[in-house]
C-alpha positions as CSV (number, residue, x, y, z in Angstrom):
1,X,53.9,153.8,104.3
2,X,51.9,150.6,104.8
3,X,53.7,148.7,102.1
4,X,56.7,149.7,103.6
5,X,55.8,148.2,107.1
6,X,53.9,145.5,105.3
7,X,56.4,144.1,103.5
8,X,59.3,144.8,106.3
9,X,57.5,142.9,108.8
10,X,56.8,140.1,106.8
11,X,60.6,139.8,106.4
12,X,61.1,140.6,109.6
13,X,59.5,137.4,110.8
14,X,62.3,134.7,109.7
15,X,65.3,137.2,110.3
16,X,64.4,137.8,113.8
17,X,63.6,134.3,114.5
18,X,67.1,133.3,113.2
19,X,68.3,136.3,115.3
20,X,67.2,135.1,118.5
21,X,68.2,131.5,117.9
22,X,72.0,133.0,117.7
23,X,71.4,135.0,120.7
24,X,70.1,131.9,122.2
25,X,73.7,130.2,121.5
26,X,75.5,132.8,123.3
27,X,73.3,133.1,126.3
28,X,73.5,129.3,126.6
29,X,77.7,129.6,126.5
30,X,77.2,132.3,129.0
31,X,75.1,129.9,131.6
32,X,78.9,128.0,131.9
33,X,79.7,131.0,133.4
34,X,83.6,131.2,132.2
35,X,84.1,134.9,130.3
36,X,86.2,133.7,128.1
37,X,84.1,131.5,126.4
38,X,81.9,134.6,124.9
39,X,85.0,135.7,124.2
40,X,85.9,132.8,122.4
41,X,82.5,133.2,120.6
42,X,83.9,136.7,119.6
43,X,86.9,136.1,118.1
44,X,85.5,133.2,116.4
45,X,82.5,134.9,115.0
46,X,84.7,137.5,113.5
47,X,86.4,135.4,111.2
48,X,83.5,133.5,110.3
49,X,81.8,136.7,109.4
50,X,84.5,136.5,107.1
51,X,83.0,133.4,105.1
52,X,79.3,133.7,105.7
53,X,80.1,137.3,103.5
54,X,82.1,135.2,100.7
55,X,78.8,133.1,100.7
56,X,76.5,135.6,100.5
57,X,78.8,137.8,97.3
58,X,78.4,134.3,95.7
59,X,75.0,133.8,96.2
60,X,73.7,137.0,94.7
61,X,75.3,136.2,91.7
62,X,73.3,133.2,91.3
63,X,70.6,134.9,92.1
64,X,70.7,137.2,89.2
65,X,72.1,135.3,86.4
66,X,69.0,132.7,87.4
67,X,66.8,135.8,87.7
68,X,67.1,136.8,84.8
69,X,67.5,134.0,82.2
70,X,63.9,132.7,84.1
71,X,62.3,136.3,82.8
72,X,63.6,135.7,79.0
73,X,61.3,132.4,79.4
74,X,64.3,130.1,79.0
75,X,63.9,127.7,82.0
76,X,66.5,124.9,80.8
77,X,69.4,127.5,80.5
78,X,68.1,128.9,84.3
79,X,68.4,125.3,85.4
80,X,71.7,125.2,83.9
81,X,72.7,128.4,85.3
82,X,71.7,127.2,88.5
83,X,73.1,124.3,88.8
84,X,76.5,126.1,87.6
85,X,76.2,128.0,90.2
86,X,75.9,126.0,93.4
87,X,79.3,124.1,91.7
88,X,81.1,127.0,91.6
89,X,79.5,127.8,95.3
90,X,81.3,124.2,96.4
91,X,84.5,124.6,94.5
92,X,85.0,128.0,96.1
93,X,84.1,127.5,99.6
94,X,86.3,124.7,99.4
95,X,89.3,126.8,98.2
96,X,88.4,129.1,101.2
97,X,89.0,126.4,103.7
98,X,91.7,124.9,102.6
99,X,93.3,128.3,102.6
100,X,92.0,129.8,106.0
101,X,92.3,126.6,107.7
102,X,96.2,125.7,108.0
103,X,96.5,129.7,109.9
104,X,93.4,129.5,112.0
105,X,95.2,129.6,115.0
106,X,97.9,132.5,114.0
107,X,94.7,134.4,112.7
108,X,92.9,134.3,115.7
109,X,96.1,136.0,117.8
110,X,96.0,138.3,115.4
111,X,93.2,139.9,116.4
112,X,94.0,139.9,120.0
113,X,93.7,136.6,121.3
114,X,95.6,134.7,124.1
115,X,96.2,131.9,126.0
116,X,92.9,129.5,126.6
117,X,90.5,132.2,124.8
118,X,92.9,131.9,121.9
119,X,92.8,128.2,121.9
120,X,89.0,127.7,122.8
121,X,88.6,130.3,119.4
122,X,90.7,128.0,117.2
123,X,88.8,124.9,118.6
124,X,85.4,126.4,117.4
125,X,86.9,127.5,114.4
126,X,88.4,124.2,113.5
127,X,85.0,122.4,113.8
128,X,82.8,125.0,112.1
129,X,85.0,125.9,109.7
130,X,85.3,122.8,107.1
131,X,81.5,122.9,107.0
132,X,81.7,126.1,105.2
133,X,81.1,124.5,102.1
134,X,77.9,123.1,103.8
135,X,76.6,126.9,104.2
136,X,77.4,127.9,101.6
137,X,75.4,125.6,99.3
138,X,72.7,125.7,101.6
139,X,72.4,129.8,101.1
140,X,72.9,129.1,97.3
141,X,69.8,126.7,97.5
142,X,67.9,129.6,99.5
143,X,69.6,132.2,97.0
144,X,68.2,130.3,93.6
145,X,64.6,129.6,95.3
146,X,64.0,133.5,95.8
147,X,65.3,133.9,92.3
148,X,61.8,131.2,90.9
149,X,60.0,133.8,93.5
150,X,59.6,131.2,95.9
151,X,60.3,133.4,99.4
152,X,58.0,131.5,101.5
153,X,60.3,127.8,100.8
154,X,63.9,130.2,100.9
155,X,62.3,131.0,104.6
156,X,61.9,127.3,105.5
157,X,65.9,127.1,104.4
158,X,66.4,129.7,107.4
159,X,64.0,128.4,109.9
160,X,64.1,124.9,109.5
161,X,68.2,125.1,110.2
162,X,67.8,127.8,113.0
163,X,64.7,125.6,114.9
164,X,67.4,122.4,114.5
165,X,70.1,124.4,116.1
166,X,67.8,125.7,119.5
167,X,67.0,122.3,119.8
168,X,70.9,120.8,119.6
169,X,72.6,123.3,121.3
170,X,71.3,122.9,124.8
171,X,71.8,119.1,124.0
172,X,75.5,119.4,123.0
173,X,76.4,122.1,125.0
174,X,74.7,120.8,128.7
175,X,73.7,117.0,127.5
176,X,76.5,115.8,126.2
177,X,78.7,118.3,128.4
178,X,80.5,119.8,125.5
179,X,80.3,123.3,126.2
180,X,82.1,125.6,123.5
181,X,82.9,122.6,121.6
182,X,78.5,121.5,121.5
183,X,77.5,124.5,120.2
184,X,80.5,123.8,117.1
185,X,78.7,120.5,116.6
186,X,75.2,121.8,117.2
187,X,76.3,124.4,114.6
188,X,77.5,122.4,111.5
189,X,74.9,119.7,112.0
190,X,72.2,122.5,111.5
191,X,74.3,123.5,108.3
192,X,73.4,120.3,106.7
193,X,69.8,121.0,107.0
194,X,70.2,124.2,105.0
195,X,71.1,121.7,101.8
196,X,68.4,119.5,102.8
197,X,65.2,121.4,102.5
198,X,67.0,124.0,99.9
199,X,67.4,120.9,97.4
200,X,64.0,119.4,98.0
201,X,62.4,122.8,97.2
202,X,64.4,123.4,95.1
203,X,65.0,120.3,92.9
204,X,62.3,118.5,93.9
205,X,59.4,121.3,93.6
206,X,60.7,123.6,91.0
207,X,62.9,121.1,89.4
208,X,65.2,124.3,88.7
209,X,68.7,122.5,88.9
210,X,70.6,120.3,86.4
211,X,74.1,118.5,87.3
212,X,76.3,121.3,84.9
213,X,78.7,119.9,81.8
214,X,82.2,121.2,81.6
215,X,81.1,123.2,78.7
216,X,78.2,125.0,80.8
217,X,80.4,125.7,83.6
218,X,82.9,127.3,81.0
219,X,80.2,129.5,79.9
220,X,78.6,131.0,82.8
221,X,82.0,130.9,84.9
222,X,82.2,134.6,83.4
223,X,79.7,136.2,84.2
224,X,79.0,134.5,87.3
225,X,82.2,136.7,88.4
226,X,81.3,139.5,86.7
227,X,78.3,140.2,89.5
228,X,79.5,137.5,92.0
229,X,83.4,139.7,92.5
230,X,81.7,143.0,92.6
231,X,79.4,141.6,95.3
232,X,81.7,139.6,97.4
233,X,83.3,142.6,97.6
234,X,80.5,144.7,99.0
235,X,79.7,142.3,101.4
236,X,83.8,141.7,102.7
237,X,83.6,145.5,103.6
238,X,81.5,144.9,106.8
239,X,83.5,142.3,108.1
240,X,86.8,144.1,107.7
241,X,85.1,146.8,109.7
242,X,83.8,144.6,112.8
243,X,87.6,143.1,113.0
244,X,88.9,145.9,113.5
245,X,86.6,146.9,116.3
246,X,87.1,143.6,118.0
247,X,91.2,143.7,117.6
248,X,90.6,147.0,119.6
249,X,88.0,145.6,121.9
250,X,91.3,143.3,122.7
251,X,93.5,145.8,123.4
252,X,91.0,146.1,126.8
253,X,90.6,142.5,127.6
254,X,88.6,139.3,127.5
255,X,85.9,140.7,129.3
256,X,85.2,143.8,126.7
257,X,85.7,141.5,124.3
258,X,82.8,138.9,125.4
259,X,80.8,142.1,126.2
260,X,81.1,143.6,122.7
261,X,80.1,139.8,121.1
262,X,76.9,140.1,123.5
263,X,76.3,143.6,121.9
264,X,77.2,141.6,118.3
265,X,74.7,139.1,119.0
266,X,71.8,142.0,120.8
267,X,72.0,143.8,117.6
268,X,70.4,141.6,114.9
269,X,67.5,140.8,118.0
270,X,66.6,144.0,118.6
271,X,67.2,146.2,115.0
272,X,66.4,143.1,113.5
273,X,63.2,145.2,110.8
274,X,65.9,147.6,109.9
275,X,67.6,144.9,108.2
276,X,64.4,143.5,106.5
277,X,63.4,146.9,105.7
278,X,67.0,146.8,103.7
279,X,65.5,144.0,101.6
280,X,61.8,145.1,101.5
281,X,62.3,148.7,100.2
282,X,64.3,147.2,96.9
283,X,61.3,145.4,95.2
284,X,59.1,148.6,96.0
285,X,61.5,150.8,94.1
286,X,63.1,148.6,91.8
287,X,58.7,148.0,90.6
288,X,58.2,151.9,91.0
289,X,61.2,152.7,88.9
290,X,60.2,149.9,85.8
291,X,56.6,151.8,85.8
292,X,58.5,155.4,86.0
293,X,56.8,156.5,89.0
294,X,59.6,158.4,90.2
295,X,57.1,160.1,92.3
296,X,56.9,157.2,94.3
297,X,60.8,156.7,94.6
298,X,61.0,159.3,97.0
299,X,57.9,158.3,98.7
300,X,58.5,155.1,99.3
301,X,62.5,156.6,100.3
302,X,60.7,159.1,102.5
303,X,58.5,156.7,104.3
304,X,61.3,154.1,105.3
305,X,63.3,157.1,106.6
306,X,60.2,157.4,109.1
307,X,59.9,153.4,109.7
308,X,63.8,153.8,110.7
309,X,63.2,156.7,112.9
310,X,60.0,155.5,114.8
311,X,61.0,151.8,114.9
312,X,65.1,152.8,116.5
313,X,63.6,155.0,118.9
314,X,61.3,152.5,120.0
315,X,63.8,149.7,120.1
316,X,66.1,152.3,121.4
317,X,64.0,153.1,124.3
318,X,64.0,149.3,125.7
319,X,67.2,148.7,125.2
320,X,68.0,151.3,127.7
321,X,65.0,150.4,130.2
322,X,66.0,147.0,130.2
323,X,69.6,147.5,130.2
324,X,70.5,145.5,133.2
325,X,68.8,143.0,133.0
326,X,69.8,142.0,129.7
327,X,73.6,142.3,130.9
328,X,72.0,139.9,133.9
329,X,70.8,137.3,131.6
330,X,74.1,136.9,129.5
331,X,75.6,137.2,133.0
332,X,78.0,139.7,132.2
333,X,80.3,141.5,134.6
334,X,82.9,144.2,135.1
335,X,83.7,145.3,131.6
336,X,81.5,143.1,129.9
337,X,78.6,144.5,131.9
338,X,80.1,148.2,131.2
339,X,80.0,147.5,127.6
340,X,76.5,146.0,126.9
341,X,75.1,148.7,128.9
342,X,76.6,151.4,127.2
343,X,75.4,149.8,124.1
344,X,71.8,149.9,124.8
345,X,72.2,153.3,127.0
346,X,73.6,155.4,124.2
347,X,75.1,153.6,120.8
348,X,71.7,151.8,120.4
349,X,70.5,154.9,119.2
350,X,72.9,155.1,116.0
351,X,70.9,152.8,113.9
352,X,68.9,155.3,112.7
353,X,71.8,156.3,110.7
354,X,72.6,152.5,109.7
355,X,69.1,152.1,109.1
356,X,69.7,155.5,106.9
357,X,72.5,153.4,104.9
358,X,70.5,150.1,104.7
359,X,68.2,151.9,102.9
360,X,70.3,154.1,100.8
361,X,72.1,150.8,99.4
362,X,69.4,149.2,98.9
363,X,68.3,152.4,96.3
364,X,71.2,152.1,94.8
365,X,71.7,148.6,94.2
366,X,68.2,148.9,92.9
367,X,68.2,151.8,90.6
368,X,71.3,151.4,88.4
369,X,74.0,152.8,90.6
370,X,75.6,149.5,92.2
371,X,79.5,150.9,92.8
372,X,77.9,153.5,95.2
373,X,76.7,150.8,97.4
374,X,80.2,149.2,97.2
375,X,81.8,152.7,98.1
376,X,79.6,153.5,100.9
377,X,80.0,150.4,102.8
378,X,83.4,150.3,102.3
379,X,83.8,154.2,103.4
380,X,81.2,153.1,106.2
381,X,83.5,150.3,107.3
382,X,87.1,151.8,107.3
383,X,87.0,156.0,107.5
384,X,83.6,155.2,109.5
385,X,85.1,152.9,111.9
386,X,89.3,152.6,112.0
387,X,89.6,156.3,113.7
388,X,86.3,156.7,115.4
389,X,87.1,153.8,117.1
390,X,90.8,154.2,117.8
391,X,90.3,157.6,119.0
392,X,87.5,156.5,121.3
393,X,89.5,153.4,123.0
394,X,92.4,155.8,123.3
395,X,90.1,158.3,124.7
396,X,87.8,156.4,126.7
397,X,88.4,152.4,126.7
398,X,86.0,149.6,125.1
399,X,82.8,151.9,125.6
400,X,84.7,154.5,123.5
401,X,85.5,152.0,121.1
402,X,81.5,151.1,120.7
403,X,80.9,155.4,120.4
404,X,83.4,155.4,117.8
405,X,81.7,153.0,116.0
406,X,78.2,154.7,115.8
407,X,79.9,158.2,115.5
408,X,81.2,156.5,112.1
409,X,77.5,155.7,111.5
410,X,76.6,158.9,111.7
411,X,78.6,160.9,108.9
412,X,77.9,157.5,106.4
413,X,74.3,157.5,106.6
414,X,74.1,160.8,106.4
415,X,75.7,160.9,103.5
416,X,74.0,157.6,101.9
417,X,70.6,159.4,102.3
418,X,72.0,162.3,101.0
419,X,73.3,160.7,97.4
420,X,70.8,158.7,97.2
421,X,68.2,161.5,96.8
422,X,70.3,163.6,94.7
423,X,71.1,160.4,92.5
424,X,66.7,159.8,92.2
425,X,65.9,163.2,91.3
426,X,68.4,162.9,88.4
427,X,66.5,159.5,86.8
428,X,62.9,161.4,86.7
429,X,64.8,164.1,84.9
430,X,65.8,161.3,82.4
431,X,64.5,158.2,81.2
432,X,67.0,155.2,81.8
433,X,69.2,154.1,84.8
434,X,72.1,154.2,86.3
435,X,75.8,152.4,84.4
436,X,74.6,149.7,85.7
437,X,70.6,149.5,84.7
438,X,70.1,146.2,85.6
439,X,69.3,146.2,89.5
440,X,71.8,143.3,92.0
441,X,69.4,141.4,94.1
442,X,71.0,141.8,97.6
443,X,69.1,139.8,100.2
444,X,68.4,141.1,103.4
445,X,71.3,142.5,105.5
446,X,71.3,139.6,107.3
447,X,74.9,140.0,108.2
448,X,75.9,141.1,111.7
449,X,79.0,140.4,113.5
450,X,78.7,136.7,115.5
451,X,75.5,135.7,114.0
452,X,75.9,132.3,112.1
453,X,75.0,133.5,108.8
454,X,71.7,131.7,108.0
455,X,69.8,134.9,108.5
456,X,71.4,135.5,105.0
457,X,69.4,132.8,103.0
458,X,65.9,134.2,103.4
């Protein structure tokens, strides 16, 4: 149990400082004191969720293939992988803008949007947007400097950016009276300083990059796909999940809408170990499994389950004592206000099952069986959410919506935990892994709906 906590609240420390800086975006929106800009925020965040999960599908990829050719003991082809990668990184986050960008605006009414909300959305999304190429380098850089083992510099990547952004938003949003438009600027400003310490450490440290021939990017092009595809795909499911929440959120409003990105933004903050322990747990069994203590896989499995179960009832607990006045500070009202305090009054307590499915993926990205993390989250995100939640709003407006969503939680964690058991007791009956024995590096689950995405580098 103490590695467990050890090594989740050592990861804890960057996510949840990344968290808070995103929450600290919204809350300064929400000092204009127009709903619809948190609305705005909503819609906007949900397509960018979008692109930050392209990003991170990419970046594990280059993780791995760096990984891997650095534990052969053949640094120049790592440096050459890894300078491969962060090309195909810019070529492809440049294909995604220039596709997403012309039908920005017709996307954003199709989740819902209308008049000045809709338009304030596509203004956000026009300025942050181009700089997704910007991100998504910068998480590459993060990506490649936890693949030499260098955590501690693939944290600066994430706080160094997130410390930049608390410090321009209030100038851009109050200084320069730019409002929605400030935190856009603030935002892709602090993207820039992803690259900038990512290359120094790692170019300039590590010296693990070289500029890639043609021939070198014709080599690795394949199996850069061959883990990046699988893992983009993973990642997309989330995303498609939260859209379809906030299409339905909608249906009831700008002011469910704003509430439900508040709860978006809340959620990282305040569950924020739950998605370390999702990156913590996978070194612990992924080092139990190569010494074939298969003993200690279901210890180690056992003891998260109790870290999720202690640490959501705690969280749990002050979200619902200090319900109000968290609905206060974003100063939320009529259905906004309804929403956020149903959150943290009863859905708050449905992490214990995400936390279940964190940690189930992360056995099973870890141990062989990589497709089963794929099919949960993509169960999790469509059977789990599309009629939980439509039966909810239908039922019971945009708090029914939110119970929908962690009903869904519910039956997919349960499940995840369940497989995931079943699937370790069959390796210590055998010696050898899943189809796919060598384990995906997947970061921390630093994805959550209207967060900016940096929480994924570390």
């Amino acid at each position: 149990m103490r590695h467990v906590v050890t090594m989740t609240a050592t990861g804890s420390i960057g996510l949840v400082a990344v968290f808070i800086v995103d929450a600290l975006n919204l809350f300064y929106i929400s000092l204009l004191g127009q709903q619809e800009l948190a609305a705005a925020i909503g819609y906007a965040g949900t397509l960018l969720f979008f692109s930050t999960s392209v990003a991170i599908g990419l970046s594990i990829a280059a993780t791995a293939l760096t990984a891997r050719a650095l534990g052969r003991g053949n640094r120049g082809e790592a440096r050459e992988i890894a300078g491969a990668s962060i090309a195909y990184m810019l070529i492809l986050m440049i294909a995604t803008v220039a596709m997403a960008y012309p039908f920005l605006a017709d996307l954003v009414r199709m989740m819902g949007a209308r008049g000045r909300t809709a338009e304030l959305a596509t203004e956000f999304m026009q300025i942050v947007l181009p700089s997704l190429p910007v991100l998504g380098v910068g998480m590459c850089l993060s990506a490649l400097l936890r693949a030499v083992g260098d955590a501690k510099r693939a944290m600066y990547v994430t706080l160094g950016a997130g410390a930049l952004t608390a410090v321009l938003d209030p100038v851009f949003i109050f200084g320069f009276d730019l409002g929605i438009h400030g935190a856009a600027i603030a935002t892709v400003i602090s993207r820039f300083a992803l690259i900038g310490i990512g290359f120094y450490g790692l170019v300039r440290v590590h010296n693990l990059a070289a500029l890639p021939s043609r021939a070198v990017l014709v080599r690795e092009v394949r199996p850069f796909l061959a883990i990046g595809l699988p893992a983009l795909m993973t990642q997309i499911a989330t995303p498609v999940g939260n859209t379809f929440v906030t299409t339905t959120m909608a249906q009831h409003g700008d002011a469910a809408v704003a509430g439900w990105a508040v709860v978006g933004r809340l959620i990282p903050v305040a569950f924020g170990a739950l998605f370390a322990l999702s990156g913590a747990v996978g070194p612990i069994l992924g080092q139990n499994y190569g010494a074939r203590r298969y003993d200690r896989l279901i210890l180690t499995m056992r003891d998260s389950l109790i870290f999720i179960m202690i640490y959501t009832l705690a969280a749990w607990a002050l979200l619902a004592l200090f319900r109000n006045q968290i609905a206060d500070l974003f100063g939320a009202t009529g259905e906004a206000r309804e929403v956020i305090v149903f959150f943290c009054l009863f859905v708050a307590g449905s992490f214990i099952f995400n936390g279940m499915l964190f940690v189930a993926n992360a056995a099973f990205n870890n141990l062989g069986y990589a497709l089963y993390s794929t099919l949960f989250n993509w169960g999790r995100s469509t059977l789990g959410v599309i009629p939980f939640v439509w039966l909810g709003s239908h039922w019971y407006g945009a708090p029914g919506a939110l119970a929908g969503s962690g009903l869904g939680a519910v039956v997919f964690g349960l499940a995840a935990v369940i497989v995931s058991f079943r699937m370790i007791s069959k390796i210590g009956d055998r010696d050898g892994g899943g189809p796919d024995a060598v384990p995906v590096p997947v970061p921390p689950a630093g994805q959550s709906a209207f967060t900016s995405g940096k929480a994924s580098t570390l």
